[in-house]
C-alpha positions as CSV (number, residue, x, y, z in Angstrom):
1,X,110.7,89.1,100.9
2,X,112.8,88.6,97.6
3,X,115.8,86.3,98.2
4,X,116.1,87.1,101.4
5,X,115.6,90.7,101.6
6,X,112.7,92.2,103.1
7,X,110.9,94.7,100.7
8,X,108.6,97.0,101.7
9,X,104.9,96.7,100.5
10,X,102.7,99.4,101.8
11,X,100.2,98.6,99.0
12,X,99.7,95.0,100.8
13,X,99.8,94.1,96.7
14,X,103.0,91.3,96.9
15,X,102.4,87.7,96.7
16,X,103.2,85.4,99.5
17,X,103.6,85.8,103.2
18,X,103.9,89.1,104.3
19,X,104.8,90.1,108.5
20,X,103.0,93.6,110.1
21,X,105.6,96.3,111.4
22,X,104.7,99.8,112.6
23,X,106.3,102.4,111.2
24,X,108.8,102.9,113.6
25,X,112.4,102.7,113.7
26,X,112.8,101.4,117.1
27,X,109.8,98.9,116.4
28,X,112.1,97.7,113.3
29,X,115.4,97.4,115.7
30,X,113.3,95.6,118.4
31,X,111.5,92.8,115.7
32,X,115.4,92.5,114.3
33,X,116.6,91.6,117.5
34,X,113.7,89.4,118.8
35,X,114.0,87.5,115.0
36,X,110.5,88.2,114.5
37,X,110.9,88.6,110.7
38,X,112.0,85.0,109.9
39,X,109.9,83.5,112.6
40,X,106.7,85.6,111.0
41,X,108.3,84.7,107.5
42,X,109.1,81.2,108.5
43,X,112.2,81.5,106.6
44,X,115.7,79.7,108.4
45,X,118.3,82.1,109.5
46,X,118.8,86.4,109.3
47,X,117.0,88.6,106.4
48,X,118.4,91.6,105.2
49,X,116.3,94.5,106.3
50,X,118.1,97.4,104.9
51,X,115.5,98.1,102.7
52,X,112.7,98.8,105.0
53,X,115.2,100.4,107.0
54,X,115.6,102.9,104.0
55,X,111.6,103.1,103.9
56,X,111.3,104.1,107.5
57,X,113.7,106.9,107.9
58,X,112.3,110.5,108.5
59,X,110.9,112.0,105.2
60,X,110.4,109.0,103.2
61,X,107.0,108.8,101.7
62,X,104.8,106.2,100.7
63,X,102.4,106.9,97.6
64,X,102.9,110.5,98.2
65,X,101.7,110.2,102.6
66,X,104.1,110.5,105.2
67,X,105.0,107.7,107.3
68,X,102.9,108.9,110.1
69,X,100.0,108.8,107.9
70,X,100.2,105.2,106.7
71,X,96.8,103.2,106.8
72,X,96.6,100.7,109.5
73,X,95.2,96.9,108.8
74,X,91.5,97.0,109.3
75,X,91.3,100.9,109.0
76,X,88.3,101.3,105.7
77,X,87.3,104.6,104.4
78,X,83.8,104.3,104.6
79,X,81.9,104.7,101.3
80,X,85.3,103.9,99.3
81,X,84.8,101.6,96.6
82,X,88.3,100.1,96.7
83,X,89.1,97.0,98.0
84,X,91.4,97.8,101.3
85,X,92.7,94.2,100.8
């Protein structure tokens, strides 16, 4: 989150808090409406999620992979030598 936007971060490289969302549209429109993000964030009041929005829609990529094809937390390639952190 940068001034009250969220920004997307598939790299898991940005400082400071960060909240988990699969990438799914309808997952994004149901954390929106629950107020997940600033409860996960704990930031008062809305957050502009236009951004992510953007990120999610069909055909976007992410370091040349499809959405689909994004690495889950906790998912290691065995015998990589980078840090999945």
């Amino acid at each position: 989150m940068v001034d009250g936007v969220l920004t997307p971060d598939p790299r898991r490289r940005l400082p400071g808090r960060g909240a988990w969302l699969h990438p799914d549209l309808e997952c994004l429109g149901r954390a929106e409406r629950r107020s997940a993000f600033p409860r996960a964030l704990r930031v008062p009041g809305p957050l502009e999620v236009a951004a992510v929005r953007s990120h999610l829609q069909p055909g976007c990529s992410t370091s040349g992979t499809e959405i689909g094809t994004w690495e889950t937390p906790g998912s290691v390639i065995h015998g990589s030598k980078v840090d999945p952190s």
